[in-house]
C-alpha positions as CSV (number, residue, x, y, z in Angstrom):
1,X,58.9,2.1,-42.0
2,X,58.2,2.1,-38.3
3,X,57.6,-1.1,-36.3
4,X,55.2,-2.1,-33.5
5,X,57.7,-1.2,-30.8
6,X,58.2,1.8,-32.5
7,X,54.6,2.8,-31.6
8,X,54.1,6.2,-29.8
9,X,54.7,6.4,-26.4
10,X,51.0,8.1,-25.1
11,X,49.7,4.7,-26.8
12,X,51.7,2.8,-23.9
13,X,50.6,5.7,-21.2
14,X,46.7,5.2,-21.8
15,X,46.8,1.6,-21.6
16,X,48.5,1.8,-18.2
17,X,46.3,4.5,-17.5
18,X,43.2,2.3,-18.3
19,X,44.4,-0.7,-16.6
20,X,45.0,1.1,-13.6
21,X,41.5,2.4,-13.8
22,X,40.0,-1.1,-14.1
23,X,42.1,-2.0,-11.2
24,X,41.0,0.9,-9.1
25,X,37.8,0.3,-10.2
26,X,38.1,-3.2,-8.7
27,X,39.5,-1.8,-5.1
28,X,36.4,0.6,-5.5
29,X,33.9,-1.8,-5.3
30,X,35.4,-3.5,-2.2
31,X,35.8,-0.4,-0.7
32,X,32.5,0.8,-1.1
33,X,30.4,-2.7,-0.3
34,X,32.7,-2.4,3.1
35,X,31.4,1.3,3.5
36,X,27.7,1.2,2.6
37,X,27.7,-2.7,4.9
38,X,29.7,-0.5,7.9
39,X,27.0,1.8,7.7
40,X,24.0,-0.5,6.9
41,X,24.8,-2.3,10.1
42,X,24.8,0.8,11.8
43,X,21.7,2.0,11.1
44,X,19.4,-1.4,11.6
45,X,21.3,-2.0,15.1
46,X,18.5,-1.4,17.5
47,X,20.4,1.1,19.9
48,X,19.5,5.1,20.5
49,X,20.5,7.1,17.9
50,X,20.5,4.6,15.1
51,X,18.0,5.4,12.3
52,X,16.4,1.9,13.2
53,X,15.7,2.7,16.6
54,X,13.5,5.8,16.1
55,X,11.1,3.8,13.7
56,X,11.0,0.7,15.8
57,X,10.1,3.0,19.2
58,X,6.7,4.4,17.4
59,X,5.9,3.2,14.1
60,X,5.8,7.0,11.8
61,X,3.9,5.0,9.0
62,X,0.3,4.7,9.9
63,X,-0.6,0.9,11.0
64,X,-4.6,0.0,11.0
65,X,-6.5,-2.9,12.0
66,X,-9.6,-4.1,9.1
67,X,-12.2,-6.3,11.2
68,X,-14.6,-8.1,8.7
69,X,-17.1,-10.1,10.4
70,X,-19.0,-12.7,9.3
71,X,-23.4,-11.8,9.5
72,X,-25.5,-15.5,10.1
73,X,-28.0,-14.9,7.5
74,X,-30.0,-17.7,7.9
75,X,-29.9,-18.2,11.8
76,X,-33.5,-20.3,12.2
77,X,-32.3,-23.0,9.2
78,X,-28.9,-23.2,10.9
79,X,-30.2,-24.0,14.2
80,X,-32.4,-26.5,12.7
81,X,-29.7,-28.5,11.2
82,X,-28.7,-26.9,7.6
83,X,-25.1,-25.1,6.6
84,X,-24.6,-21.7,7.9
85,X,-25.4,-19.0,5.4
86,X,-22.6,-15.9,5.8
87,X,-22.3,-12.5,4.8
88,X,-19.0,-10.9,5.0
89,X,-19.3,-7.3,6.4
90,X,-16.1,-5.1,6.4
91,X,-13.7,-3.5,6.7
92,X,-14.4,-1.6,10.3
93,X,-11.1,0.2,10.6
94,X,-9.4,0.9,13.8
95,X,-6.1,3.4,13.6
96,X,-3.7,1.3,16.0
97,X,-1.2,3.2,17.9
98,X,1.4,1.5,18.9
99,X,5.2,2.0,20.6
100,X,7.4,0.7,23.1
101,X,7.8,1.8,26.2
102,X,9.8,1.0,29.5
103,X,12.9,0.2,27.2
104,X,15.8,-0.5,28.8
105,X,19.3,-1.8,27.7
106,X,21.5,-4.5,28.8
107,X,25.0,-4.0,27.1
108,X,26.9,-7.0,28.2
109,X,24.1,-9.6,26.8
110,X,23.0,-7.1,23.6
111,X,19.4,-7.0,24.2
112,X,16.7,-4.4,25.0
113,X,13.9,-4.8,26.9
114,X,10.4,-3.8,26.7
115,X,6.5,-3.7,26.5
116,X,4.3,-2.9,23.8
117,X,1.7,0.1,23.8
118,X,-1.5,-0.6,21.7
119,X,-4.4,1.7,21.1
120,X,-7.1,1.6,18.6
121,X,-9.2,4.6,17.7
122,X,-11.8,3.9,15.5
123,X,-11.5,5.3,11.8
124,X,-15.0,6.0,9.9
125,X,-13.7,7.3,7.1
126,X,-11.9,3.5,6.2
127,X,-15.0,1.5,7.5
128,X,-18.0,0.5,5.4
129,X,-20.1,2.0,8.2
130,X,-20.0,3.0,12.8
131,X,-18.7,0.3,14.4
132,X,-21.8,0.2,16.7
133,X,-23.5,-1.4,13.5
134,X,-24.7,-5.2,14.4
135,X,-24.2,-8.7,13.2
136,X,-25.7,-11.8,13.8
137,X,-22.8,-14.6,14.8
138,X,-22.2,-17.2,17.2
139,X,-21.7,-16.4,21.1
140,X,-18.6,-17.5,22.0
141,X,-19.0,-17.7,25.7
142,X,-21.9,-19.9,25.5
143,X,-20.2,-22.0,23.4
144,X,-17.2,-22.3,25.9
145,X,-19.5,-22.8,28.6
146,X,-21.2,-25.6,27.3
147,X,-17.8,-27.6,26.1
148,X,-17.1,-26.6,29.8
149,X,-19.6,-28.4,31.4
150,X,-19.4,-31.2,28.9
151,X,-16.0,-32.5,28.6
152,X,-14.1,-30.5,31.9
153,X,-13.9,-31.7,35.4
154,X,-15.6,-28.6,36.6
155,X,-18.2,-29.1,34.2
156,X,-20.8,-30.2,37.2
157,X,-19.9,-27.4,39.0
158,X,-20.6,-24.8,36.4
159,X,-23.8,-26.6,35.7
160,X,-25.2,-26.3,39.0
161,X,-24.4,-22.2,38.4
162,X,-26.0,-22.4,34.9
163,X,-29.7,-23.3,36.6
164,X,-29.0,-20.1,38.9
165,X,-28.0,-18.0,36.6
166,X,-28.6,-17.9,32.6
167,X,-26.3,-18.3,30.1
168,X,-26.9,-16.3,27.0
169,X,-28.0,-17.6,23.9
170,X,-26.2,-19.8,21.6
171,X,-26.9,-16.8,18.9
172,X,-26.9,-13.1,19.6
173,X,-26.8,-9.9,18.0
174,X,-24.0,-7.7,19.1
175,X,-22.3,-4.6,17.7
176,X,-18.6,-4.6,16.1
177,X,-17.2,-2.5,19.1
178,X,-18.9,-4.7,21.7
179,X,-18.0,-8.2,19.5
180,X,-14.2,-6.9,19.7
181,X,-13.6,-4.7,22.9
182,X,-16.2,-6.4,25.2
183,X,-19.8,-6.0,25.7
184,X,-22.1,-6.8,28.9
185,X,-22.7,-10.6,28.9
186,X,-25.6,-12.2,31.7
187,X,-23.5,-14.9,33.1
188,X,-20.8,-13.1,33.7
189,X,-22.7,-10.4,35.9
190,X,-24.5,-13.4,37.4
191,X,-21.0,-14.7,38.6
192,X,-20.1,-11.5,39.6
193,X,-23.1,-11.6,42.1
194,X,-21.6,-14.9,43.3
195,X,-18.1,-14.2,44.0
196,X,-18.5,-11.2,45.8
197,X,-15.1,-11.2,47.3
198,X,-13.3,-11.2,43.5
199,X,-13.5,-8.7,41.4
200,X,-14.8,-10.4,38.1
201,X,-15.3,-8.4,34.3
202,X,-18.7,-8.1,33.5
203,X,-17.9,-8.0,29.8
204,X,-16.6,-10.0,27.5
205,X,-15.1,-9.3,23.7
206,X,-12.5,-11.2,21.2
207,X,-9.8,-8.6,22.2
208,X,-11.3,-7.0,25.8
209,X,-8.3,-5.6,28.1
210,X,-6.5,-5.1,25.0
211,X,-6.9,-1.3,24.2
212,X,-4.8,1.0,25.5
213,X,-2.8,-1.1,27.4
214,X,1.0,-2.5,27.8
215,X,1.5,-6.3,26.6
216,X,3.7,-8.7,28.0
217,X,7.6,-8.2,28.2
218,X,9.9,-8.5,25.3
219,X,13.5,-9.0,25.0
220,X,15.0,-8.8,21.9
221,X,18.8,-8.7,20.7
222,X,19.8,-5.3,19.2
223,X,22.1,-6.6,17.0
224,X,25.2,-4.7,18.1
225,X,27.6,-8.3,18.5
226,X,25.6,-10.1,15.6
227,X,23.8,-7.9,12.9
228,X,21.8,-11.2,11.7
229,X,19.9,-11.1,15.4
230,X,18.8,-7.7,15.0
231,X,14.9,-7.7,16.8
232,X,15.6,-11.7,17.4
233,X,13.3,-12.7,20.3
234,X,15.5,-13.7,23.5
235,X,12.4,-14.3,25.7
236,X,8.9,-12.9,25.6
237,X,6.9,-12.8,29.5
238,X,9.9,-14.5,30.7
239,X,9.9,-17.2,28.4
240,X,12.2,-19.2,26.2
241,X,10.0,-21.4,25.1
242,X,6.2,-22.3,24.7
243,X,4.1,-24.9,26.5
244,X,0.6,-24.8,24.6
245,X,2.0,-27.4,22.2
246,X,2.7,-31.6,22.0
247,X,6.7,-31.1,20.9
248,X,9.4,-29.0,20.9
249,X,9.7,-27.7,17.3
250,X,6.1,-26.6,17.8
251,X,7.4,-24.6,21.2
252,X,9.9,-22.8,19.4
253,X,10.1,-19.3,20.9
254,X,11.5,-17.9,17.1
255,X,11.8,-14.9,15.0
256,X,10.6,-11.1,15.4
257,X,7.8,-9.5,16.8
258,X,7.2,-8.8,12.2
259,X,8.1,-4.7,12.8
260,X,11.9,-5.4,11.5
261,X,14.3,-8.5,10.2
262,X,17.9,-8.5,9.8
263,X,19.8,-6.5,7.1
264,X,21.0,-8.0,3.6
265,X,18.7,-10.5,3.1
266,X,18.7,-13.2,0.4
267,X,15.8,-15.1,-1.4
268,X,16.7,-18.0,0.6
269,X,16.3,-16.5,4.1
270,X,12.9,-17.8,5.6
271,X,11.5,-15.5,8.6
272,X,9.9,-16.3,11.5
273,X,7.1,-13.8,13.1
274,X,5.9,-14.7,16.7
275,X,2.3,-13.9,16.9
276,X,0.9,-14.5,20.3
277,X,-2.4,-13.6,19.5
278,X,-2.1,-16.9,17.8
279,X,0.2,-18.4,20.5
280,X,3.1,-19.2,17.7
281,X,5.6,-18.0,15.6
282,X,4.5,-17.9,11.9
283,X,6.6,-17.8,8.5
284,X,7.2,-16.2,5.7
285,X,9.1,-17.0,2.9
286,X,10.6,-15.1,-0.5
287,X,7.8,-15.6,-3.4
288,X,9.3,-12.8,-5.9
289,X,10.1,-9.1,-6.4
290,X,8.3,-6.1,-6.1
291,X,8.6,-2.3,-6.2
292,X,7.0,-0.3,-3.5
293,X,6.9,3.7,-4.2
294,X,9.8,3.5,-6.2
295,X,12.0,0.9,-4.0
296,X,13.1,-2.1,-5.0
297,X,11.6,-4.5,-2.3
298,X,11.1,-8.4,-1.9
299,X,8.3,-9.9,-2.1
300,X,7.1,-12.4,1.1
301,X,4.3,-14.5,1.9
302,X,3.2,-17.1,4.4
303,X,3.1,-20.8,2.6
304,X,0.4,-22.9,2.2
305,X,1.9,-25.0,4.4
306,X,1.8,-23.2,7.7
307,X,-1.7,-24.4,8.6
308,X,-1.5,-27.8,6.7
309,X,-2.9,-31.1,8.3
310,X,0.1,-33.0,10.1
311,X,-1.2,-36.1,7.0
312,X,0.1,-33.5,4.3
313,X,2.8,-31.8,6.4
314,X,3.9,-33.9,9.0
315,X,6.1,-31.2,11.0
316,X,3.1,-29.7,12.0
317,X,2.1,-32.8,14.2
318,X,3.4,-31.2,17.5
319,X,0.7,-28.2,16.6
320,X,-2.1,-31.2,17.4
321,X,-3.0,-30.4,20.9
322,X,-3.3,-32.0,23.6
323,X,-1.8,-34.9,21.1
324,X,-2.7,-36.0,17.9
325,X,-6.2,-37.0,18.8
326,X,-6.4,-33.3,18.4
327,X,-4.8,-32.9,14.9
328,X,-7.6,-30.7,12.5
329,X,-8.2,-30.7,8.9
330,X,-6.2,-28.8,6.3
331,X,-6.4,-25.4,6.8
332,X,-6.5,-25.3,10.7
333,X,-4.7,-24.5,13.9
334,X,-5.9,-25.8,16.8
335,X,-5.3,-22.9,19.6
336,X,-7.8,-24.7,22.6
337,X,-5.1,-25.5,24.9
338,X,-3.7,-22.1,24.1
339,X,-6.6,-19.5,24.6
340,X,-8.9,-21.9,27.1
341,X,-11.8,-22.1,24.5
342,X,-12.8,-23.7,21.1
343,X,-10.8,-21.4,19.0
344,X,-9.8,-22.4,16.0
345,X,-7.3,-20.2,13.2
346,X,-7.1,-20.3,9.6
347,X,-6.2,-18.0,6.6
348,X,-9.2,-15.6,5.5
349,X,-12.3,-17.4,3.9
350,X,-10.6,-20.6,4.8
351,X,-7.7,-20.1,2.0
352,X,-5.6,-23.4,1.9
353,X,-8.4,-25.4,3.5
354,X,-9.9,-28.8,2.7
355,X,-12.4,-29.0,0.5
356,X,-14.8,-30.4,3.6
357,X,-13.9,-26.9,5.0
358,X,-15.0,-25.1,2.5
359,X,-18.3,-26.9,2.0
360,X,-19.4,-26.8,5.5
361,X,-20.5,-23.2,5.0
362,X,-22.3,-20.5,2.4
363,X,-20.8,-17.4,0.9
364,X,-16.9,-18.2,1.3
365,X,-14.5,-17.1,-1.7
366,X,-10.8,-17.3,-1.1
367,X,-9.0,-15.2,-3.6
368,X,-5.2,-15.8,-2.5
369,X,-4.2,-11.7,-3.2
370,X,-6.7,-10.8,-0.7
371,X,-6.4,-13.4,2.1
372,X,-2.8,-14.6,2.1
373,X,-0.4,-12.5,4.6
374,X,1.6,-10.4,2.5
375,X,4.9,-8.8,3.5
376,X,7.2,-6.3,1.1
377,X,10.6,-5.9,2.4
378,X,13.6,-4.0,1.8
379,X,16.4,-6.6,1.6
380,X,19.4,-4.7,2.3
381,X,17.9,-2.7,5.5
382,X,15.5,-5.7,6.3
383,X,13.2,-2.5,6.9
384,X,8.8,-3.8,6.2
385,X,7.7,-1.6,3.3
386,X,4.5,-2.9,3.6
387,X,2.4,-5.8,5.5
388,X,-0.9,-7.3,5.6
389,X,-0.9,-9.8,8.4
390,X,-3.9,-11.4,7.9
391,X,-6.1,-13.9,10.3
392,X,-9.4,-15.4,11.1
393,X,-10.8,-16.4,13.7
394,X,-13.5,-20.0,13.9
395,X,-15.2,-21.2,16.7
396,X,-15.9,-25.3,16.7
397,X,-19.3,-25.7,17.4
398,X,-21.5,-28.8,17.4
399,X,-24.7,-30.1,19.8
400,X,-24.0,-29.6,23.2
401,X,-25.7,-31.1,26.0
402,X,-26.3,-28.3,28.3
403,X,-27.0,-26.0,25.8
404,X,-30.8,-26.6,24.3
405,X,-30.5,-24.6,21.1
406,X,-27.0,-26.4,20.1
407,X,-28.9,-29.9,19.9
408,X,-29.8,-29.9,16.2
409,X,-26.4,-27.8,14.7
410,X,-24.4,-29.5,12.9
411,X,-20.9,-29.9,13.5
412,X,-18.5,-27.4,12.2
413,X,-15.7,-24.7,12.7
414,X,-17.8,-21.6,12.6
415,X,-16.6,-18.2,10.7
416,X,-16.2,-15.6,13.5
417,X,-14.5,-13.3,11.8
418,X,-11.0,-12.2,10.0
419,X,-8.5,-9.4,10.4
420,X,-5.7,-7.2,8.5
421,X,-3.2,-5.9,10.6
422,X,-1.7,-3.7,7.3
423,X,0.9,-0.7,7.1
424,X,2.2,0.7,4.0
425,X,4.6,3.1,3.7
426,X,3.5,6.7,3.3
427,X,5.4,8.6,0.4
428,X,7.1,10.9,2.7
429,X,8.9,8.2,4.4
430,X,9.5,6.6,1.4
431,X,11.0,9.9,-0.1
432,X,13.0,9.6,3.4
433,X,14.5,6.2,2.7
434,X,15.1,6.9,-0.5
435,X,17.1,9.7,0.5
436,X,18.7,8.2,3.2
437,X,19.8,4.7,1.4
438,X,18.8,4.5,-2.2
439,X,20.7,7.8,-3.3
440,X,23.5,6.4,-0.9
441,X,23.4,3.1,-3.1
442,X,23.3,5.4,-6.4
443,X,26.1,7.3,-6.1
444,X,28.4,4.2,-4.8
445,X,27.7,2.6,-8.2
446,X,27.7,5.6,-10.2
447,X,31.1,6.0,-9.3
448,X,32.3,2.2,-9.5
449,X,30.5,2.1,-12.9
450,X,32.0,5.6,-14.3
451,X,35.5,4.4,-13.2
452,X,34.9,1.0,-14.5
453,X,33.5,2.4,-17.8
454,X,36.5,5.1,-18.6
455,X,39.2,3.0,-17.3
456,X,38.2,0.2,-19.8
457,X,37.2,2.5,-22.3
458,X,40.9,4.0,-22.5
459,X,42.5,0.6,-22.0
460,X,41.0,-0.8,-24.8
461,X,40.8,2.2,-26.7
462,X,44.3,2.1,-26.6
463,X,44.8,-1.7,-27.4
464,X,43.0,-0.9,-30.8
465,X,44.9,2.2,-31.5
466,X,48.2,-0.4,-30.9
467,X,47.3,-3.2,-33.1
468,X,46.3,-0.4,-35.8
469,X,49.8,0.8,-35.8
470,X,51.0,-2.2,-35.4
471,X,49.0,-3.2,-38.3
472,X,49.8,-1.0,-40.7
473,X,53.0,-0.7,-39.9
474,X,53.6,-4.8,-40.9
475,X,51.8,-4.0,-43.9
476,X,54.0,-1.0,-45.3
477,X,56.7,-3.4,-44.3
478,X,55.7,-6.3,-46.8
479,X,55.0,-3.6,-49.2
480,X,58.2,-1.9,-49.4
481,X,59.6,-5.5,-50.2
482,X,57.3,-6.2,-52.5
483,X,58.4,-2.7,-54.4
484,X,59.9,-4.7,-57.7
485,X,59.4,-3.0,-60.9
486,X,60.6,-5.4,-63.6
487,X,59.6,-3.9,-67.5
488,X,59.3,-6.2,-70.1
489,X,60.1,-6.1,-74.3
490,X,62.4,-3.8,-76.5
491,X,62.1,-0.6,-76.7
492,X,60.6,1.1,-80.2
493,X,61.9,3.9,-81.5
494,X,58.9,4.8,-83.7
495,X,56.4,4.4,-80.5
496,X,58.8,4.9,-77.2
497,X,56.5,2.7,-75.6
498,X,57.7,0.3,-72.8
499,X,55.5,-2.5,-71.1
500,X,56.3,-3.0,-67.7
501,X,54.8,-5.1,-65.1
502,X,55.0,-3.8,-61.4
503,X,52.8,-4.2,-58.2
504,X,51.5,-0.7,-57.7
505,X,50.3,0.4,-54.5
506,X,51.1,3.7,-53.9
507,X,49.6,6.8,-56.2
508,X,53.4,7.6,-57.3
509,X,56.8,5.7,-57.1
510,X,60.5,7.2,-57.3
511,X,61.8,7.8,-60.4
512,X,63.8,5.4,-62.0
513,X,66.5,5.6,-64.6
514,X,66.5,2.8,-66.9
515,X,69.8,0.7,-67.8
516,X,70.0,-1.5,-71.1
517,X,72.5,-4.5,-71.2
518,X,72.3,-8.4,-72.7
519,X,71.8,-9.4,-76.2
520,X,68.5,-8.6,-76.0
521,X,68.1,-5.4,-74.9
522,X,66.1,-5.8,-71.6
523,X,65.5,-2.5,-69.6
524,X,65.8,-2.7,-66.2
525,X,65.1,0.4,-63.5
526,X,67.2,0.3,-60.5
């Protein structure tokens, strides 16, 4: 009988064959996570040519701009003293167009330079009605005025002005368009009048001079020497830092302009977004995953903390302006220093707010899936599947001096209105992407899997096959010991029978020829 080592050859072959399999298998995978980073970190580098680039240049998924403003319904009771009554009317939807332009490249530092093109072009077909329809709300340039000429050092200056000319009223009606892009406004023809030699707008609007125009300079770092800068802001209008706010920290000139973020990210990456609508950079942080068209992406959202009270979140005292006599409620950030006026931001339908927030006005329902800013990325590219950048806009009003109608209102931050800056990705870019990177990422571990599966599969496939041999090889071995046949008794002639006692494995034995000797006649078979 054989033994283990006498096992057949192509046994030893396939488990070196195997072995050698898992071990490729192994080189495989470092191989291919080298390949698919080299060419990951090629593609997201911000230079011409790269896949990146051509995206970041003019967005190719379509990027809209949802106005929902908030209607006074109950204008008379309001200006007598009771809670503003609101209707929410929206969305108005305004196609943006955007891309850089005047791009230019400085090698030795890594960074590109260049404006931003915006356009809006009004979409009916995404709008609950024209966007000549009218609201009631709040007029902002009276109420700037009148905090003006109460608490400013110019303040007698603009009130001698105010008795020649007229300021508006403290509540108008005024269509979306005019409310956003600027609309003809009394005072400000008056002062035009005045200052003859200056060229003054007649109009005024939350976002006049902002259509169809260039924005200030960006420079940003391409991420050709560090792949974990890509779209990092260097300066932005030929700044490093900010100056509307009481620290430092709250100065930080961070993040992205939100279009890209660095490849291969991780749950623990929190991103920064400067806004300067909102005069500081925002952040968003990993809340879960998702699946967008087919593509795994990540899941993240802006915290509640972001507009917290310095009392609940103390780093956010430098954001109390011009110190913390200026600090707001939970829920707030103060932007007065920052846009020259009363302006106040929060998350839609005051979401995160105090509870004195919330019941200082009618008709408010923060639902956090609709108001919170949403963004699904891809983590490996760092490529936004999908955002929803969401904002609103309050006024702080209260009784005013120089302003008649103000004197019985109470004291509040009044609802303007909120936005949603959103892009989702259309399927044919998707079907792009996927193309481009996910069927990249299948193959790479279609092949590390099928070399990992058949190289084991033979390896241990051929361990089993050797300890079966091996196996039943020890046991024909014990067996052929154990092969001891001893018969028992005397024979009888009138039955020939013999008793024997043996250990009988096998269907037959050898024959055996029996041998009589001793007194008493024992057989024994040899």
């Amino acid at each position: 009988m054989g033994h283990c080592c006498c096992s057949k050859n192509w046994v030893y072959v396939f488990g070196v064959l195997g072995a050698f399999l898992i071990i490729l298998g192994g080189v495989l995978v470092v191989v291919v996570n080298i390949f698919i980073t080299a060419t990951v970190e090629t593609d997201t580098t911000l230079v011409e040519g790269s896949t990146a680039f051509e995206t970041w240049v003019e967005t190719p998924t379509p990027v809209y701009m949802q106005y929902y403003v908030w209607n006074l319904t109950n204008k008379e009771e309001f200006l007598n003293g009771s809670k503003p009554a609101f209707e929410e009317v929206g969305p108005y939807t305004y196609r943006e167009i955007r891309r850089k332009s005047n791009i230019s490249f400085d090698d030795e530092d890594g960074t590109v330079t260049f404006y931003n093109y915006k356009a809006y072009i009004f979409d009916r077909d995404q709008s609950v009605g024209w966007d000549n329809d009218t609201f009631t709300t709040i007029d902002l340039l009276t109420v700037t005025f009148g905090h003006v000429m109460q608490y400013s050092d110019t303040g007698k200056f603009l009130h001698k002005l105010v008795h020649r000319g007229s300021l508006s009223n403290l509540i108008i009606d005024v269509s979306v368009v005019g409310f956003m892009y600027g609309f003809e406004q009394p005072y400000l023809t008056f002062l035009n009048s005045i200052f003859t030699s200056v060229e003054l707008p007649t109009e005024f609007g939350i976002f006049y001079g902002s259509n169809d125009t260039l924005a200030a300079e960006w420079v940003v770092y391409t991420g050709q020497t560090d792949v974990s800068l890509v779209n990092q802001i260097k300066t932005w209008n030929n700044l490093t830092s900010l100056t509307y706010w009481s620290n430092e920290y709250a100065n930080m000139l961070n993040g992205t302009d939100g279009q890209a973020f660095h490849p291969f990210l991780t749950e623990d990456d929190v991103l920064y977004i400067y806004v300067p609508d909102i005069c500081r950079a925002g952040v968003i942080e990993y809340t879960g995953p998702n699946e967008l068209r087919g593509i795994p992406t990540a899941k993240y959202s802006a915290p509640a903390y972001q507009y917290a009270s310095a009392e609940e979140y103390p780093d956010n005292i430098g954001f109390c302006t011009p110190d913390e006599s200026g600090c707001t409620p939970n829920g707030l950030l103060n932007a007065t220093t920052c846009k020259t006026a009363p302006i106040f931001y929060s998350s839609p339908h005051f979401l995160y707010g105090s509870t004195d927030l919330l019941d200082s006005v009618i008709g408010f329902n923060p639902i956090q899936d609709q108001h919170k800013v949403d963004f699904d990325i891809e983590m490996l590219t760092g490529v936004a599947m999908q955002v929803s950048n969401r904002l609103q806009v309050n006024i702080k009003v209260g009784p005013l001096s120089q302003i008649s109608e103000s004197r019985n209102i109470p004291s509040l931050y009044f609802p303007y209105f909120w936005l949603n800056e959103s892009s989702v990705l259309d399927e044919a870019t998707a079907d792009f992407f996927k193309g481009d990177v996910q069927n990249l990422l299948l193959i790479a571990d279609c092949v590390k899997a099928a070399v990992f599966s058949v190289g084991a599969g033979i390896f241990v496939g051929s361990v089993i096959i050797f300890m079966v041999r091996c196996y039943r090889a020890q046991k024909r071995r014990k067996l052929t010991d154990r092969r001891v046949i001893t018969v028992q008794g005397e024979p009888k002639p009138d039955d020939g029978i013999i008793n024997t006692t043996y250990d009988h494995e096998y269907d037959e034995l050898p024959a055996a020829q029996p041998s009589v000797s001793g007194e008493n006649g024992t057989a024994k078979f040899n």
